[in-house]
C-alpha positions as CSV (number, residue, x, y, z in Angstrom):
1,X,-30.2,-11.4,9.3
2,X,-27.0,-9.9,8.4
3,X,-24.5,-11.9,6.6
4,X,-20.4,-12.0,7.3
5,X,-18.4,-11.0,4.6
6,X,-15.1,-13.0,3.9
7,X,-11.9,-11.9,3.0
8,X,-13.0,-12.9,-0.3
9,X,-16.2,-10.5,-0.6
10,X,-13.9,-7.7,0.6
11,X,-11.1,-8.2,-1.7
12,X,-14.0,-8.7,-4.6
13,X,-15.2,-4.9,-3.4
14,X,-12.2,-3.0,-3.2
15,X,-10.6,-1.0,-6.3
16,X,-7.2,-2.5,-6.4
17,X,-9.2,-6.1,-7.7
18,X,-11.4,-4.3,-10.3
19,X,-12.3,-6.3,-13.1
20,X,-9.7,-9.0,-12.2
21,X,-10.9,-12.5,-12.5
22,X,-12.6,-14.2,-9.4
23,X,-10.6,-17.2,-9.9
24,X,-7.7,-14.6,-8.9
25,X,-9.0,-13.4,-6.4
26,X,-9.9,-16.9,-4.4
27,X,-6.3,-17.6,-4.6
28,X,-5.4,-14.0,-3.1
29,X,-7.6,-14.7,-0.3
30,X,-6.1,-17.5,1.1
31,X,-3.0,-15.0,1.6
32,X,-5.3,-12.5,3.6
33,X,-6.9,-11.8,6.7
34,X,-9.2,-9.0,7.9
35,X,-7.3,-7.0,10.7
36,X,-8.8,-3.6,12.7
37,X,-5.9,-0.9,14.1
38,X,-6.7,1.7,16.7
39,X,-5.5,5.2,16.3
40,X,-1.7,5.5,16.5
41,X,-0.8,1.9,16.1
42,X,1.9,1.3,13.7
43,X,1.1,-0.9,10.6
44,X,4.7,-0.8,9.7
45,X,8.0,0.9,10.9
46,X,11.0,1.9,8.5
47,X,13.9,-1.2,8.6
48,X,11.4,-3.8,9.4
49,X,11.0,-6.7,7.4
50,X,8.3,-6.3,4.5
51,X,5.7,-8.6,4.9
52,X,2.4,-7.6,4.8
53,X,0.6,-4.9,2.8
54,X,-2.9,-3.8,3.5
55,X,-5.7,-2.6,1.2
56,X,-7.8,0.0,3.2
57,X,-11.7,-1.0,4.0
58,X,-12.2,2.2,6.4
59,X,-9.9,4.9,8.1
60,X,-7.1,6.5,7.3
61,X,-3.2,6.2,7.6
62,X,0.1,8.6,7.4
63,X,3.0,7.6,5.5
64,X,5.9,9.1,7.5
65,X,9.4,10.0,7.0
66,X,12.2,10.6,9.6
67,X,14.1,13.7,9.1
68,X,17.1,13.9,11.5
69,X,16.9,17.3,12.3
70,X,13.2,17.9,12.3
71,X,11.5,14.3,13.3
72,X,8.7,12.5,11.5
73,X,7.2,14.3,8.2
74,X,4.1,12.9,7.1
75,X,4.6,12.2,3.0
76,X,1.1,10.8,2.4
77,X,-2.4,9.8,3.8
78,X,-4.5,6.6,3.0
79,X,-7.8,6.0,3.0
80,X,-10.1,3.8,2.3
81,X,-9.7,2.2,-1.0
82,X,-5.5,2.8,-0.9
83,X,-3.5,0.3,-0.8
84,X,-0.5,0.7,1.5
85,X,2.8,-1.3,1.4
86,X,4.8,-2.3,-1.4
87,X,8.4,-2.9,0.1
88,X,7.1,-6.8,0.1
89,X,7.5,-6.9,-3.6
90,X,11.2,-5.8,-4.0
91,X,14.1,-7.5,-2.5
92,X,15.4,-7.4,0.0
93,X,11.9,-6.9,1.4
94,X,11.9,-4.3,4.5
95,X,9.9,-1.0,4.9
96,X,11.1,1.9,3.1
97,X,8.5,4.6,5.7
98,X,7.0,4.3,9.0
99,X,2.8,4.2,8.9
100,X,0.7,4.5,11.7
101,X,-3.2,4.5,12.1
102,X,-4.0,8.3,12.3
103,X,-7.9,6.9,13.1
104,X,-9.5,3.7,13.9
105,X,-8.7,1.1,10.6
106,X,-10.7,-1.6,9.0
107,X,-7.8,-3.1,6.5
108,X,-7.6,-6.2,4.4
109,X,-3.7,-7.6,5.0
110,X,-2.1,-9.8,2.5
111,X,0.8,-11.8,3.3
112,X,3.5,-10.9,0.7
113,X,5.7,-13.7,1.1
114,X,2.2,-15.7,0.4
115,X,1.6,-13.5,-2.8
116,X,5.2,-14.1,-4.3
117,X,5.0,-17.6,-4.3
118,X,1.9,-17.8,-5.7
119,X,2.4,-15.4,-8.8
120,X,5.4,-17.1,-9.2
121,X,3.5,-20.0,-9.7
122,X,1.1,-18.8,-11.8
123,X,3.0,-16.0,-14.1
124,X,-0.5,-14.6,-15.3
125,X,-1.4,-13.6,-11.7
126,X,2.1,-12.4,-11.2
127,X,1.7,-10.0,-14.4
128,X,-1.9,-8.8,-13.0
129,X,-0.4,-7.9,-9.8
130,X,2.7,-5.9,-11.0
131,X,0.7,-4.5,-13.6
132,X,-1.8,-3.3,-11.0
133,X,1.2,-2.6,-8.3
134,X,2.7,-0.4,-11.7
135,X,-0.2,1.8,-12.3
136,X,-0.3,2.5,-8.3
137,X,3.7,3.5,-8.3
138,X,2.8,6.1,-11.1
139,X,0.3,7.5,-9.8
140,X,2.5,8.1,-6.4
141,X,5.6,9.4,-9.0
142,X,2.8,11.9,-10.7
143,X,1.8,12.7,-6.8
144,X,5.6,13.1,-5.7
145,X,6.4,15.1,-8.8
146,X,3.7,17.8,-8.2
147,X,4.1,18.1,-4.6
148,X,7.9,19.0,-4.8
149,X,6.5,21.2,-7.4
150,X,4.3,22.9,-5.1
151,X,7.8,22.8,-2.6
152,X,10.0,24.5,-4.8
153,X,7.0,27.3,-5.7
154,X,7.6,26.4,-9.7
155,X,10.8,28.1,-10.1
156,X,13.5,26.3,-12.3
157,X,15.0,23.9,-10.3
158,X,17.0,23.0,-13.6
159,X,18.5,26.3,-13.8
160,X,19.8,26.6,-10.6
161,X,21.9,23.7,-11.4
162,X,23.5,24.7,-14.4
């Protein structure tokens, strides 16, 4: 017989929690619940009020922008093991890019407003969260960096400004 996994057993699985202790992540998984999109549903939409942000189990995602004169620009995929979402973390807490399910999702989606007020309850879960959230924004930087430099064809953006 097969058993159920929890929210627990899925946050203990994915790569986000690595190595972080289980104590940790019982109190993360009372802010969670295990949600399935279908292909083109919207997780979140540009504006709207941050709340939840979703660890990726299966499927994938694009992270859109809207340019005026040419529509939406897909930025960025997820897939599973990403973690999209992280507009819940900063004031004033709404969505900085529109993401929609480009295939059937399996996600795991935290309540942010539930996740603030417990690491500012407990300021050593609070510093393993932004310390994992940190890492995740570099690595996006790094990402953003090299594609404009794969935009711009390497020539000297620095010298056409002087």
């Amino acid at each position: 017989m097969a058993s159920i996994k929890t929210v627990r057993d899925h946050l203990a699985e994915h790569p986000f929690f690595a190595g972080m202790a289980p104590s940790y992540v019982d109190l993360i998984a009372g802010c969670g619940r295990l949600a399935h999109y279908n292909a083109g549903t919207f997780l979140m939409k540009e504006g709207d009020k941050a709340g939840d942000f979703y660890l990726v189990r299966r499927g994938r995602a694009a992270v859109e922008i809207h340019a005026p004169a040419r529509g939406p620009l897909t930025i960025a995929h997820a897939s599973e093991g990403s973690v999209i979402g992280f507009s819940w973390l900063f004031p004033p807490h709404h969505v900085a890019f529109d993401v929609h399910a480009s295939t059937p999702m399996d996600v795991i989606a935290l309540d942010g407003a539930c996740l603030r007020g417990k690491a500012d309850s407990d300021h050593e879960l609070g510093y393993q969260l932004m310390s994992r959230f940190s890492r995740l924004l570099l690595e996006l930087l790094n990402a953003t960096r090299h594609q404009l430099l794969d935009v711009y064809g390497g020539t000297d953006v620095a010298a056409r400004h002087r």
